[in-house]
N, CA, C and O atoms as CSV, one atom per row, in Angstrom:
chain,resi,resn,atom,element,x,y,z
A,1,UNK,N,N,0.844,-1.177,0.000
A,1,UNK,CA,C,0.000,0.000,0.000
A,1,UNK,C,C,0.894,1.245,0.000
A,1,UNK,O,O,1.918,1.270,0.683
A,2,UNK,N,N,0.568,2.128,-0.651
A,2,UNK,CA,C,1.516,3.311,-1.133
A,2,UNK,C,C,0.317,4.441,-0.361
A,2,UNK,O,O,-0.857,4.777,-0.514
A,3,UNK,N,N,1.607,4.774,0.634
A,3,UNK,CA,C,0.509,6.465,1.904
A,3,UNK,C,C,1.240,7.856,0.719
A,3,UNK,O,O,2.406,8.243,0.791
A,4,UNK,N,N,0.544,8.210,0.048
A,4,UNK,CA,C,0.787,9.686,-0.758
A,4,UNK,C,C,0.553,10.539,0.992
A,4,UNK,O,O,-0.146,10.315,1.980
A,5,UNK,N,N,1.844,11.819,0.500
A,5,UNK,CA,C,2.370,12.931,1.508
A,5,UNK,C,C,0.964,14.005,1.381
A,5,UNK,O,O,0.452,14.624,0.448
A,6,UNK,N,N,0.647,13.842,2.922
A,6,UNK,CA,C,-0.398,15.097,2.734
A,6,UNK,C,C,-0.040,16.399,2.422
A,6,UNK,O,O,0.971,17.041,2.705
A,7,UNK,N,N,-0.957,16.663,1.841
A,7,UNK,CA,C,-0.963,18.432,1.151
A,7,UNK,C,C,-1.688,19.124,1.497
A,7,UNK,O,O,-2.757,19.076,0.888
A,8,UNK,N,N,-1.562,20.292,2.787
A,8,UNK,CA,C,-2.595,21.028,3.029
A,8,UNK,C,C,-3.354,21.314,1.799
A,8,UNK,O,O,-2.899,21.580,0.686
A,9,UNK,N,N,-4.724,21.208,2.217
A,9,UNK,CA,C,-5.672,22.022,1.207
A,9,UNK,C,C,-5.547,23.478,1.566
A,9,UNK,O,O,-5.075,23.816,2.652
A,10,UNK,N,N,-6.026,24.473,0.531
A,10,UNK,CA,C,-6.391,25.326,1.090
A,10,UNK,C,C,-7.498,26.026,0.197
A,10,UNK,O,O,-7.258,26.007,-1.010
A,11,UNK,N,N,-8.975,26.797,0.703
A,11,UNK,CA,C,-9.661,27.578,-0.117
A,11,UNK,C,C,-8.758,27.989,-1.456
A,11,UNK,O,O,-7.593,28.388,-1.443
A,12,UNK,N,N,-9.805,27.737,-2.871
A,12,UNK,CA,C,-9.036,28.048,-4.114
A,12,UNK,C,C,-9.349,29.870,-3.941
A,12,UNK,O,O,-8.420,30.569,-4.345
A,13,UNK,N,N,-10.684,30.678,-3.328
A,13,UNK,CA,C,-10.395,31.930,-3.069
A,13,UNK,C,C,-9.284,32.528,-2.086
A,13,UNK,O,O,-9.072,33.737,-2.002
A,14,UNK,N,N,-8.532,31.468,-1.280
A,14,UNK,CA,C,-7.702,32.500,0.098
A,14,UNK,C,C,-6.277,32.567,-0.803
A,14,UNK,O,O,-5.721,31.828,-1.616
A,15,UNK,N,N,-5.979,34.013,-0.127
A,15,UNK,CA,C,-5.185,34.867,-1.325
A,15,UNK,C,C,-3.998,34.590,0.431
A,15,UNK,O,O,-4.158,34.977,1.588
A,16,UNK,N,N,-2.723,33.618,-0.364
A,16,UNK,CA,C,-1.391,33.510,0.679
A,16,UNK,C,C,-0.841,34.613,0.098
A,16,UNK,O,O,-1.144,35.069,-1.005
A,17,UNK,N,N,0.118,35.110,0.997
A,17,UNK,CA,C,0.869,36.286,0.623
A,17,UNK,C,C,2.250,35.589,-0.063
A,17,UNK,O,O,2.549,34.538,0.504
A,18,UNK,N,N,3.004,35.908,-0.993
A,18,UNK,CA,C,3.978,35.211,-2.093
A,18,UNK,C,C,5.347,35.974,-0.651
A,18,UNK,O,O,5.259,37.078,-0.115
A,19,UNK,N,N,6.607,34.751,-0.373
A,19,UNK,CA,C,7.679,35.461,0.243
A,19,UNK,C,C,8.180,36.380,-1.111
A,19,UNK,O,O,8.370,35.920,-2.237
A,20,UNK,N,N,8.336,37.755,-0.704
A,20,UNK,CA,C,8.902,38.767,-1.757
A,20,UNK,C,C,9.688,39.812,-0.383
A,20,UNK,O,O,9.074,40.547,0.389
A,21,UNK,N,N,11.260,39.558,-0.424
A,21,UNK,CA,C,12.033,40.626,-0.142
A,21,UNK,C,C,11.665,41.806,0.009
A,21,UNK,O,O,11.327,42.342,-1.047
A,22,UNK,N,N,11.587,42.495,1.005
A,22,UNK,CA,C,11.321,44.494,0.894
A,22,UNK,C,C,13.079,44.826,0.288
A,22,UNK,O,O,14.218,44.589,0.691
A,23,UNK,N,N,12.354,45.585,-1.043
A,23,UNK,CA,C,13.421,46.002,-1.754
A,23,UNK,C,C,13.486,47.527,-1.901
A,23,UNK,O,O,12.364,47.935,-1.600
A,24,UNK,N,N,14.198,48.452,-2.192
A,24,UNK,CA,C,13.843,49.663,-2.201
A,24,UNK,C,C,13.011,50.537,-3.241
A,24,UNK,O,O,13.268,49.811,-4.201
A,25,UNK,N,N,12.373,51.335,-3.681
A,25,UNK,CA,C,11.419,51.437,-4.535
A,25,UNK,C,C,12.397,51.321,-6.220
A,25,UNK,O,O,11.943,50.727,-7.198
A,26,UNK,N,N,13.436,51.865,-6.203
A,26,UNK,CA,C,14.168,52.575,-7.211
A,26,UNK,C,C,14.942,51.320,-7.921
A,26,UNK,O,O,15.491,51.560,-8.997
A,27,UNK,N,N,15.039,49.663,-7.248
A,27,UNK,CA,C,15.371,48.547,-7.205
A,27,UNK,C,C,14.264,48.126,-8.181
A,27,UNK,O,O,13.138,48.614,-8.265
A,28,UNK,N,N,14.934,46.867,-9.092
A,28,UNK,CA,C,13.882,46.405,-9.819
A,28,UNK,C,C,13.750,44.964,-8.827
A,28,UNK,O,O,14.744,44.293,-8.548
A,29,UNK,N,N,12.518,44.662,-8.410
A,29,UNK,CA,C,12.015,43.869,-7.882
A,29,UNK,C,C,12.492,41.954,-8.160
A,29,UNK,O,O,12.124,41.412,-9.202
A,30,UNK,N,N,13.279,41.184,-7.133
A,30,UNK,CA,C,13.446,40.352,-8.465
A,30,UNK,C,C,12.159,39.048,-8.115
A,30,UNK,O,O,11.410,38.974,-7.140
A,31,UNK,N,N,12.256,38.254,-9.150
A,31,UNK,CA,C,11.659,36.994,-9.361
A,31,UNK,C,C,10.995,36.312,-7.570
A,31,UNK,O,O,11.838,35.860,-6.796
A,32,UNK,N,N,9.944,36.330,-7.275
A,32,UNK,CA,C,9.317,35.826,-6.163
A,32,UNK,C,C,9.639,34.369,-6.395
A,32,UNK,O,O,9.578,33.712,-7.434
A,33,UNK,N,N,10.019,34.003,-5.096
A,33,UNK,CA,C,10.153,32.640,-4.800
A,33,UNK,C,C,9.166,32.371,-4.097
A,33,UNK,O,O,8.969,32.838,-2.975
A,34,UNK,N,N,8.159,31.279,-4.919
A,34,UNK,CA,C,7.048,30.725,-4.340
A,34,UNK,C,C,6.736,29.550,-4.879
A,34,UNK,O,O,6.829,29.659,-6.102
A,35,UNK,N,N,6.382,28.384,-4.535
A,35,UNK,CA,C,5.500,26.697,-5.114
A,35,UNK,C,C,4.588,26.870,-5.918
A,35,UNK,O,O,3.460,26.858,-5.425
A,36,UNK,N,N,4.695,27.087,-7.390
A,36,UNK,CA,C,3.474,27.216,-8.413
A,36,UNK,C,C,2.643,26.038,-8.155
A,36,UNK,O,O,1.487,25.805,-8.508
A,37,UNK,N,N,3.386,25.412,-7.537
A,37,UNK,CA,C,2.044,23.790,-7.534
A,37,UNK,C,C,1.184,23.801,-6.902
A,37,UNK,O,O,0.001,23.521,-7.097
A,38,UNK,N,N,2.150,24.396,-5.431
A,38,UNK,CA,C,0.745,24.344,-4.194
A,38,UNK,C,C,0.436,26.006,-4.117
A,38,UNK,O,O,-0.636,26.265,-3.570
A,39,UNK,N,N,0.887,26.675,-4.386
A,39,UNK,CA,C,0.358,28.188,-4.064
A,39,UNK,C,C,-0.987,28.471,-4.231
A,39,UNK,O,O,-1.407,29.524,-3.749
A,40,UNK,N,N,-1.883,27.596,-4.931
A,40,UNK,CA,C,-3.477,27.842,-5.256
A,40,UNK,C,C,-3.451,28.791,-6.552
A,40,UNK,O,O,-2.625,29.680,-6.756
A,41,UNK,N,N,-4.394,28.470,-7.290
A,41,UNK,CA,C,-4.720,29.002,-8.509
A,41,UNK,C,C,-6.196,29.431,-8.746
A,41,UNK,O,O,-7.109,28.977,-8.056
A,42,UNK,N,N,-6.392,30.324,-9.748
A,42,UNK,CA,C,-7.763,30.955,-9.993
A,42,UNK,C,C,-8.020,30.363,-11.423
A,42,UNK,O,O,-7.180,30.195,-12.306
A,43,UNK,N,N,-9.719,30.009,-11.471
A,43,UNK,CA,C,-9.498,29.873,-13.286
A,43,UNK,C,C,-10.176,31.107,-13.350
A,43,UNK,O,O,-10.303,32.024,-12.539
A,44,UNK,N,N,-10.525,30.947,-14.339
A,44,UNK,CA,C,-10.849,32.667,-15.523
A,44,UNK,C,C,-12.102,33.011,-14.607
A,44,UNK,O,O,-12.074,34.010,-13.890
A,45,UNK,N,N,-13.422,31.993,-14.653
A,45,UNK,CA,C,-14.641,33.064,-14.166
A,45,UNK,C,C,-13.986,33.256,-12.696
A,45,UNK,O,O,-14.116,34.396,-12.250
A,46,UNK,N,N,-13.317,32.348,-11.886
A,46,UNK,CA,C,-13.132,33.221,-10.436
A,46,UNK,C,C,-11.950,34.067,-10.090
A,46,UNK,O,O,-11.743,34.560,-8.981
A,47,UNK,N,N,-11.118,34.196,-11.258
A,47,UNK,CA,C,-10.667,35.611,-11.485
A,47,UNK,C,C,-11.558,37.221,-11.511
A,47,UNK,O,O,-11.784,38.148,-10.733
A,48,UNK,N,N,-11.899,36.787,-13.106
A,48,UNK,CA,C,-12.881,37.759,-13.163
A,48,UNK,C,C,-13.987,38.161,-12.003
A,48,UNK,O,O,-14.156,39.351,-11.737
A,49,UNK,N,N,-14.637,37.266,-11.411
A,49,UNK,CA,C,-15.518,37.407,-10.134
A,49,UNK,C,C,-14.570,38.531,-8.967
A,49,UNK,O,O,-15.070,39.508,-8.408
A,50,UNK,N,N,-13.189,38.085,-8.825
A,50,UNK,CA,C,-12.659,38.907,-7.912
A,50,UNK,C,C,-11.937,39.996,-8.319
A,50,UNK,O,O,-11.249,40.654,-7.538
A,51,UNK,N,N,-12.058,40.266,-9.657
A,51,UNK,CA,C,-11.331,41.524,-10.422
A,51,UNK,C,C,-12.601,42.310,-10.471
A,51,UNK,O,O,-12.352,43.491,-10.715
A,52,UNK,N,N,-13.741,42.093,-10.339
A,52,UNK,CA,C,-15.026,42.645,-10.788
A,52,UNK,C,C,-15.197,42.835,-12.216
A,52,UNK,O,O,-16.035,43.687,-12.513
A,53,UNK,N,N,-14.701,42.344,-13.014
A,53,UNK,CA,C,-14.760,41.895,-14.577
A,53,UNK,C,C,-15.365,41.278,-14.916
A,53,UNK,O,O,-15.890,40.569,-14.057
A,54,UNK,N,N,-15.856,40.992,-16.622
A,54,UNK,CA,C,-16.288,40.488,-17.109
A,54,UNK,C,C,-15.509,39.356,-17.615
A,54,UNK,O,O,-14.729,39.769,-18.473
A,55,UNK,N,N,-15.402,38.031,-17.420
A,55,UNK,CA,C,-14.956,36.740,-17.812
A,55,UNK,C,C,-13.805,36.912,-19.490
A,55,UNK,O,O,-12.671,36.446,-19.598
A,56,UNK,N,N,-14.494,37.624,-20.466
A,56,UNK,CA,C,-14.293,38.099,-21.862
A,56,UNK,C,C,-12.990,38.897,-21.924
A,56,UNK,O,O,-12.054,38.777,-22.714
A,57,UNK,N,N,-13.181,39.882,-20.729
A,57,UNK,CA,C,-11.725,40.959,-20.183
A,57,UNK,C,C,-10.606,40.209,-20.678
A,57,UNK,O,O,-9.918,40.323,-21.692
A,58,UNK,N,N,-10.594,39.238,-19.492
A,58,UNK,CA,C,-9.518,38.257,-19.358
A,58,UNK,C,C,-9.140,37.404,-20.459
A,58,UNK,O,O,-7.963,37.272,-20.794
A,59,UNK,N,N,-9.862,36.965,-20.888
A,59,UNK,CA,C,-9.855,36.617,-22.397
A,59,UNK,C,C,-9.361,37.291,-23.192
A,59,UNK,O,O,-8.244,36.918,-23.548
A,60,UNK,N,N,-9.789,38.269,-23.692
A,60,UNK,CA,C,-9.108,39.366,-24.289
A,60,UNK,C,C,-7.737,39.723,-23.998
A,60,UNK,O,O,-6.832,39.599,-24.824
A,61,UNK,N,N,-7.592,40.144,-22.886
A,61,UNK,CA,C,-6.161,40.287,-22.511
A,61,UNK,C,C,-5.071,39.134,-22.344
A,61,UNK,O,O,-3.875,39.422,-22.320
A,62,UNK,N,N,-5.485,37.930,-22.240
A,62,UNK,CA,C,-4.537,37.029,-23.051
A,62,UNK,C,C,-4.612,36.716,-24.449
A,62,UNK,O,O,-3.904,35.725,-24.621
A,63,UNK,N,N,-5.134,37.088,-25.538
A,63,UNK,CA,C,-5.623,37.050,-26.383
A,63,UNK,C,C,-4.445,38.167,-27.415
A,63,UNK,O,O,-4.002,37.993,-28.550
A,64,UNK,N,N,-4.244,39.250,-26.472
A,64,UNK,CA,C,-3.673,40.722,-26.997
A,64,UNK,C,C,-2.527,40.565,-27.514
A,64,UNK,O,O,-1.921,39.584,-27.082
A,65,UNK,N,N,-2.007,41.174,-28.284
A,65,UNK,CA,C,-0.846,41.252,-28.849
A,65,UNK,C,C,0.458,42.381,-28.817
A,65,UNK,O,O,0.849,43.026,-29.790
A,66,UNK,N,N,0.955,42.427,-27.572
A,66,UNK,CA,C,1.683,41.397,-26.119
A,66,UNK,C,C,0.292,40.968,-25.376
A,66,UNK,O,O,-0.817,41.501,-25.328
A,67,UNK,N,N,0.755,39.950,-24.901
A,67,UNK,CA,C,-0.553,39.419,-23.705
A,67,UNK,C,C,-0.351,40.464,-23.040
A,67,UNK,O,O,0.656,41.167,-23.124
A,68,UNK,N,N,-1.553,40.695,-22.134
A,68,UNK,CA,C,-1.631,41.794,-21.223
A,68,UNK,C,C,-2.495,41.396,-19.708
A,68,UNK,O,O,-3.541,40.781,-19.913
A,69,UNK,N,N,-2.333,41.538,-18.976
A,69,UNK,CA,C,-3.136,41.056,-17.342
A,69,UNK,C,C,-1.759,40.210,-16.505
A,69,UNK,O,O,-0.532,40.272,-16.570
A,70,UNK,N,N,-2.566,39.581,-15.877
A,70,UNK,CA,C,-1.342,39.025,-14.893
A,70,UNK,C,C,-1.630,37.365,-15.106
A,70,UNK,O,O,-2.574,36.587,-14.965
A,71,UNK,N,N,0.080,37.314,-15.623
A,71,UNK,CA,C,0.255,35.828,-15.698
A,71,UNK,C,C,-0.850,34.881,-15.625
A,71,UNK,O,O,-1.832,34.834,-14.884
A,72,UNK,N,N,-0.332,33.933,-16.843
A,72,UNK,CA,C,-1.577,33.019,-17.036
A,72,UNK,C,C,-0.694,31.336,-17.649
A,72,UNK,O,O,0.029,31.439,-18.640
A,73,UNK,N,N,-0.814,30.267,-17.140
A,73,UNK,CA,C,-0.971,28.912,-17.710
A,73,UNK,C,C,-2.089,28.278,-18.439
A,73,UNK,O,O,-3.247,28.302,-18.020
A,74,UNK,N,N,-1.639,27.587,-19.775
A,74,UNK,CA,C,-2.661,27.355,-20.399
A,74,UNK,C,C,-2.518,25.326,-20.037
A,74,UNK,O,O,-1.430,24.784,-20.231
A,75,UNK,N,N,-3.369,24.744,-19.686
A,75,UNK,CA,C,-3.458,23.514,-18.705
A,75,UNK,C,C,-4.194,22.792,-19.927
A,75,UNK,O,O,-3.717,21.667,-20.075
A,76,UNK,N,N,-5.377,23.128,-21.008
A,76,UNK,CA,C,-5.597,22.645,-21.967
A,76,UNK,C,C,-5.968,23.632,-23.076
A,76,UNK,O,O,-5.720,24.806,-22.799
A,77,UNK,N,N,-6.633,23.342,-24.540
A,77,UNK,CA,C,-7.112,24.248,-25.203
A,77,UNK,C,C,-8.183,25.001,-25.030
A,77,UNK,O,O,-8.561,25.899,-25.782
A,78,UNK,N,N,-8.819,24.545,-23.764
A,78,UNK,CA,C,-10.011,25.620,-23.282
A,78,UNK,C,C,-9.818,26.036,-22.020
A,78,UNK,O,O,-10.848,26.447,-21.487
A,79,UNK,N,N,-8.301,26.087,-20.991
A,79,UNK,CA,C,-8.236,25.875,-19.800
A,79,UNK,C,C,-7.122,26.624,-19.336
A,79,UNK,O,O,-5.945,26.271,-19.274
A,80,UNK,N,N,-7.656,27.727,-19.011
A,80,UNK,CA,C,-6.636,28.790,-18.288
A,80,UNK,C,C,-6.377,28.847,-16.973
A,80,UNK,O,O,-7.434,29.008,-16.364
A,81,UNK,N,N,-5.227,28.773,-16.092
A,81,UNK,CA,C,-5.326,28.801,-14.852
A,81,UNK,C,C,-4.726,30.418,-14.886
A,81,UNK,O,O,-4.404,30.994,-15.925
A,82,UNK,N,N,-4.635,31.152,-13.183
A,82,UNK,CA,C,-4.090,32.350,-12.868
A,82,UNK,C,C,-3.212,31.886,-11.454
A,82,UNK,O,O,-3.890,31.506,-10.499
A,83,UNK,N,N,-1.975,31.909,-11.338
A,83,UNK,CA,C,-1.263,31.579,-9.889
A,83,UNK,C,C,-2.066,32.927,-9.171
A,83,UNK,O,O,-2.410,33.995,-9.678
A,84,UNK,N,N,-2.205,32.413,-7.795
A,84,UNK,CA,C,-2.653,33.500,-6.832
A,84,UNK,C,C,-1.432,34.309,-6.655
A,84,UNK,O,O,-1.399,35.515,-6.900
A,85,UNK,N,N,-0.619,33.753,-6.308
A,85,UNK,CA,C,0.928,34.586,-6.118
A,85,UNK,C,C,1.186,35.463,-6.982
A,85,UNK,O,O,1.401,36.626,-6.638
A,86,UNK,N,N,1.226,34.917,-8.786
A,86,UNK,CA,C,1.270,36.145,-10.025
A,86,UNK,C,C,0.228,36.849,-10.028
A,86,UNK,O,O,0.307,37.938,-10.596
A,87,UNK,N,N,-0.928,36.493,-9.466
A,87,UNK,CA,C,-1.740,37.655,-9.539
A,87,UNK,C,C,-1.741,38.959,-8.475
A,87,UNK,O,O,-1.959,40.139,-8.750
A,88,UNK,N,N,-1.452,38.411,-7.281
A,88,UNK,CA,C,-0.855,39.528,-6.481
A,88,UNK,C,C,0.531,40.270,-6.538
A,88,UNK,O,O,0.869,41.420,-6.261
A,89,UNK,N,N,1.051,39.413,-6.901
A,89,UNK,CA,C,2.038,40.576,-7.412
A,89,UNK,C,C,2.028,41.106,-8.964
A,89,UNK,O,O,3.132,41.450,-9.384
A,90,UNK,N,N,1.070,41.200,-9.748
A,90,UNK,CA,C,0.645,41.723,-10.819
A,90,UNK,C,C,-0.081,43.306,-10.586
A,90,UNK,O,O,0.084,44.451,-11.009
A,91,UNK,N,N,-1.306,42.311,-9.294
A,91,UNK,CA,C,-1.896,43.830,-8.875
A,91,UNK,C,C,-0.988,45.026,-7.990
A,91,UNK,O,O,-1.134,46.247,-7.932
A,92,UNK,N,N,0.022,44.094,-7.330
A,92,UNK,CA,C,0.791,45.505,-6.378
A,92,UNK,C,C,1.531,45.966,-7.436
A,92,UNK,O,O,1.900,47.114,-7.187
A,93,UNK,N,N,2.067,45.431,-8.936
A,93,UNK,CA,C,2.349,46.342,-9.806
A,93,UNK,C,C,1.645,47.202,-10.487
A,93,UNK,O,O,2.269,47.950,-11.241
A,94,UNK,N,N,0.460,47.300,-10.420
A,94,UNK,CA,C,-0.298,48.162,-10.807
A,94,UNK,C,C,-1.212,49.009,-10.240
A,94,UNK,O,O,-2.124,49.654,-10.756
A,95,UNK,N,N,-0.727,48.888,-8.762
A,95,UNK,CA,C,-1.314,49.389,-7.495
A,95,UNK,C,C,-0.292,51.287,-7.706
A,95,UNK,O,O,0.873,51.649,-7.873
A,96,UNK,N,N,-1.697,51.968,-7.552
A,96,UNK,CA,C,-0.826,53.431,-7.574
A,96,UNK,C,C,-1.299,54.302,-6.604
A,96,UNK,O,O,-2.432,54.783,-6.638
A,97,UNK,N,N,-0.273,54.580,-5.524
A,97,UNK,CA,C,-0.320,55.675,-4.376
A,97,UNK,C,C,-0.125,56.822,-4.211
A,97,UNK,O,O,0.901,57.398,-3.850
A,98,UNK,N,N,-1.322,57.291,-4.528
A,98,UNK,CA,C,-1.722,58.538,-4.785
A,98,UNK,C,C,-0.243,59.640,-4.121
A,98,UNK,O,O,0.505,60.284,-4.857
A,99,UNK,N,N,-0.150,59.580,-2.468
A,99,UNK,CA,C,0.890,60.089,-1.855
A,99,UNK,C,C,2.650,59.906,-2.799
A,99,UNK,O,O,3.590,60.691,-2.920
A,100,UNK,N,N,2.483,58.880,-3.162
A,100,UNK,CA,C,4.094,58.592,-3.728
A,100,UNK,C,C,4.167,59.031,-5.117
A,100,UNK,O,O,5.240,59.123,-5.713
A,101,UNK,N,N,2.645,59.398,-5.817
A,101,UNK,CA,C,2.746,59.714,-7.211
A,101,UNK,C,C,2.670,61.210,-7.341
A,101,UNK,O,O,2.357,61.765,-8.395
A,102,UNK,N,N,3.021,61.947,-6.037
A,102,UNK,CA,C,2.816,63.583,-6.096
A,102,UNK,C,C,4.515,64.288,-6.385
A,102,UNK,O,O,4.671,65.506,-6.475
């Protein structure tokens, strides 16, 4: 009998925070070290559901010519995943503070 290593589950909505270094702003940020396997993933409608988008958006923007949105795996020909990790650090790149942009 073969015991497979447990794998925490975790909610496919709970957003883990990715380990990312505090770097200084003027620093280019490097490559997050995180488990694409277990980090949890979004597909397209429960992306869109938590972007407040329309499903099509997302579509579109991998679709674009450069792709455009935050990181995406294609798993089959109709089957997009989103890492939770690339997507949060997609949005803190596109996160803009009002105070730091004066």
């Amino acid at each position: 009998m073969r015991i497979r290593p447990h794998v925490p589950t975790a909610s496919r909505l709970s957003v883990p925070t990715p380990a990312v270094a505090a770097t200084p702003a003027h620093e280019a940020d490097p490559a997050p070290e995180f488990d694409l396997l277990h980090s949890g993933w979004y597909s397209t409608e429960e992306l869109a559901t938590l972007l407040n988008v329309d499903p099509s958006t997302l579509r579109r923007w991998r679709t674009a010519t450069p792709p455009q949105g935050p990181p995406f795996i294609q798993i089959a020909p109709r089957l997009y995943l989103y890492s939770i990790p690339d997507t949060q650090l997609w949005l803190a790149q596109k996160r803009t503070d009002p105070s730091e942009a004066a």
